[in-house]
N, C-alpha and C positions, 0 to 999 in steps of 0.2 A: 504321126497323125496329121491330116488333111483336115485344117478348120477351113480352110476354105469350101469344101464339101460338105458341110456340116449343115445341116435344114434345120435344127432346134430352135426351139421358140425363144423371142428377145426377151418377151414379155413375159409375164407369171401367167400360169395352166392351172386350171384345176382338173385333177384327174381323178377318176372313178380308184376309189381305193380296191374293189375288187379286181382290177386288171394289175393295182400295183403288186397285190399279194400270192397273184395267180401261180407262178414259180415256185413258192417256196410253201405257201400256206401260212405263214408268217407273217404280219404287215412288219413287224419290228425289226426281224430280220432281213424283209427284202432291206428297209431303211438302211438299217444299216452294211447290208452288200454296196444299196448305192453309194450311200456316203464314203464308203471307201475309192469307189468308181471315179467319184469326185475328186479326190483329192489326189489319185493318181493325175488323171485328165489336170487339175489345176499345176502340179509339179511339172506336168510336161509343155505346157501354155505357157508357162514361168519359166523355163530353160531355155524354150527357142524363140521367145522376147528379148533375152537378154544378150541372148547370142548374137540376136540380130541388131539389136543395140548398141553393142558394141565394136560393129563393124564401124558404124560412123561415129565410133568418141575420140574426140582431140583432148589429148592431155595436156593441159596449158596450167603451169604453177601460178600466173598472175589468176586472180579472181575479177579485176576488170575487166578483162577480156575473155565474155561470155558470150559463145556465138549460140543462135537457134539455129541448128541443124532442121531444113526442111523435110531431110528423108527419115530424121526419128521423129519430128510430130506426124509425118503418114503413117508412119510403121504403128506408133504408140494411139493414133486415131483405129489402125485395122484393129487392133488387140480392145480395144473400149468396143466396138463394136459388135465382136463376137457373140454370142450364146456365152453366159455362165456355166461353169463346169458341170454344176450342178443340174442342169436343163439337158447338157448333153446326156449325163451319166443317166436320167432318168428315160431319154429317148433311147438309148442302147439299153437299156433292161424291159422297157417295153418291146421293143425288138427281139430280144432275146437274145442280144450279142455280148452280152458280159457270162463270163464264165463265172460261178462258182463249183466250191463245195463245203460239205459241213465236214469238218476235221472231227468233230466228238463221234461222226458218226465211223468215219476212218478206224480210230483207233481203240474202239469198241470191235471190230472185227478179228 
């Protein structure tokens, strides 16, 4: 995923619960399709942080010698900056770009 592409809000929204529920007919259920959205979206903001992180860590056994690495306070500055997961997941469901389905209804067939 491209967070750099991301247009979601920094800030908290409030959003008309009838657009949240529109999908599913469920407010509970969209809730929680988002929150799953989320916490994908947050596991993957979390892997290629650390990834990246890790390009510049110096392994140094002495603890006095502590350097500030300028390219992980930019890097760990872009990642504060972002949209919370949680802002994304709810702009891609208003979009209509998160895929579900109801598994009880699955396996009722």
């Amino acid at each position: 995923m491209d967070f750099k592409k991301i247009n979601a809000p920094v800030t908290t929204e409030t959003y008309n619960r009838n657009n949240i529920d529109q999908q599913t007919e469920n407010l509970y259920e969209a809730i929680s399709i988002i929150s799953r959205r989320a916490e994908q979206i947050n596991t993957e903001m979390r892997k290629e942080l650390i990834e990246k992180l890790e390009e510049f860590a110096t392994y140094n056994d002495s603890l006095e010698e502590i350097f500030e690495n300028k390219e992980q306070i930019e890097v760990s500055k872009f990642y504060e900056r972002l949209p919370k997961p949680h802002a994304i997941a709810v702009q891609e469901w208003l979009k209509e770009n998160v895929y579900f389905r109801n598994t009880e209804e699955d396996t009722q067939e």
